[in-house]
C-alpha positions as CSV (number, residue, x, y, z in Angstrom):
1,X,-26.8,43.8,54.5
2,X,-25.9,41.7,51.6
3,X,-25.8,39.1,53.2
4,X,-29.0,38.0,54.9
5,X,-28.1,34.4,55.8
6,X,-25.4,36.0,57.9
7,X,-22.9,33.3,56.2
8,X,-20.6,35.9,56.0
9,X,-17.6,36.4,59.0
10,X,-14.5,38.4,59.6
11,X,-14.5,41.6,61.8
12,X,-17.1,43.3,62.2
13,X,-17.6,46.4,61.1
14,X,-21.2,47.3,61.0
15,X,-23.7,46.6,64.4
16,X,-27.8,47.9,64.6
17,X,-30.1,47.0,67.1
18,X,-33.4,45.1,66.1
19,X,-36.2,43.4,67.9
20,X,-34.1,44.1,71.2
21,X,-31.3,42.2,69.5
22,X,-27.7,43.7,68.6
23,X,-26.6,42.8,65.4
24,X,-22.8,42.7,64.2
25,X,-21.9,41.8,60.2
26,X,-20.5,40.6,59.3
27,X,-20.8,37.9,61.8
28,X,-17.6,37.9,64.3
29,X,-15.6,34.6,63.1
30,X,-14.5,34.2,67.0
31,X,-15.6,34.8,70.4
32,X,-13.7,37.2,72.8
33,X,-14.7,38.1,76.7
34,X,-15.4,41.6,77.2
35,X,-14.8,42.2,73.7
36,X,-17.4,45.1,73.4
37,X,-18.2,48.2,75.6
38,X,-22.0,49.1,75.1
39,X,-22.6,52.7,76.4
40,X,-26.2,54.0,77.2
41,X,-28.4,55.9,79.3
42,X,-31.2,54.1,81.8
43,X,-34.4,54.9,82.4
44,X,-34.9,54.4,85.9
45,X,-38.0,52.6,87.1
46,X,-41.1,54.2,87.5
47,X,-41.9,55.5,91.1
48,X,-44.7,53.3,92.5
49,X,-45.7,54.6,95.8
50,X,-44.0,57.5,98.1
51,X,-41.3,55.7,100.1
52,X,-39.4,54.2,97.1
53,X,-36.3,55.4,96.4
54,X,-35.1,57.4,93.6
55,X,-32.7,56.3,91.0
56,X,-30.5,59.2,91.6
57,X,-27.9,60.3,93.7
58,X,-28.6,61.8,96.8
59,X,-26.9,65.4,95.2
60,X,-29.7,65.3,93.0
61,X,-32.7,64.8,95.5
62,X,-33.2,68.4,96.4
63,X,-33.0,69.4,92.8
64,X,-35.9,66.9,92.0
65,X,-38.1,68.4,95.1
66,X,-37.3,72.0,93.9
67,X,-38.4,70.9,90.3
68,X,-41.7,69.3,91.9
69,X,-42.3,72.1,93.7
70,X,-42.3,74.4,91.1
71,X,-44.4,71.9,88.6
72,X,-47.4,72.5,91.4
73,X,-46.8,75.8,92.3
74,X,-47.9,76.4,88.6
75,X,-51.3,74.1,88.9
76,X,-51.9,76.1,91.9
77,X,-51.1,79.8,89.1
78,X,-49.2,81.0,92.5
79,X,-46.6,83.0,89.9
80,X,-44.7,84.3,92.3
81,X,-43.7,80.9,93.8
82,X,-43.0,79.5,90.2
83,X,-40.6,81.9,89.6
84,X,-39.2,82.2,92.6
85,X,-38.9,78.1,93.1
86,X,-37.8,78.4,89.4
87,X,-34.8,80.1,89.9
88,X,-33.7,78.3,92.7
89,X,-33.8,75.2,91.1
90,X,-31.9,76.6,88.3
91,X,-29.3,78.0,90.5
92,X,-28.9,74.6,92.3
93,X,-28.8,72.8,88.8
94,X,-25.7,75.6,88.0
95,X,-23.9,75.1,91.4
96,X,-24.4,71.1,90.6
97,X,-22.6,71.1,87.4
98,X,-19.7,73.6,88.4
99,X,-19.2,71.0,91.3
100,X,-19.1,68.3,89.0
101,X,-16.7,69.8,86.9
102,X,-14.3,71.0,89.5
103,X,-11.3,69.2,89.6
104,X,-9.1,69.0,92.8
105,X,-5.8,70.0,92.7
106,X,-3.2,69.6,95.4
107,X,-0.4,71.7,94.6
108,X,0.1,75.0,92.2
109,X,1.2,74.6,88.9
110,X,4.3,76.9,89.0
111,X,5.7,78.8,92.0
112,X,7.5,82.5,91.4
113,X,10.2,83.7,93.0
114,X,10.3,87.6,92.8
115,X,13.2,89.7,93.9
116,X,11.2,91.3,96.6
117,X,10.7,87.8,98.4
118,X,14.1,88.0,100.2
């Protein structure tokens, strides 16, 4: 920033993106592998014809087909359709994420003995 001949190093403590380009100041005075972890979200590729994949997993297909579905049911102003394919995509959306979220568990967390078990 105040430095715009980037003749500045040490760790950095400061990055931005510009012109496609990450930018760290000051400048890092070493290299290290794997020395940053860059977290983002992809835009898949646009679909070009009707056999190309999507760029989701398969759990997701049917969601994307509901959502269609519903997106021309509405050119077509067949309501009842809409809200009908509506709500089931919303439902399958909501069984999704609880399934996602569900974590497995192989045994109970406590066990109780009560008197009345002998």
């Amino acid at each position: 920033i105040d430095d715009p001949s980037k003749w500045v190093s040490g760790e950095p403590v400061g990055a931005w993106i510009w012109a496609n380009t990450l930018v760290l100041y000051p400048k890092p005075e070493s290299s290290i592998d794997e020395g940053l972890k860059v977290r983002y979200t992809k835009s898949p590729d646009p679909i070009t014809d009707s056999v190309q994949e999507l760029e989701l997993s398969r759990l997701y297909h049917n969601r994307v087909v509901e959502y269609c579905l519903t997106q021309a049911y509405e050119l077509d102003e067949d309501w009842p359709a809409v809200e009908q394919k509506s709500a089931q995509y919303a439902a399958g959306i909501q069984a999704q994420s609880e399934a996602e979220s569900w974590t497995e568990r192989t045994s109970y967390p406590t066990i109780t003995i009560l008197p009345e078990d002998y």
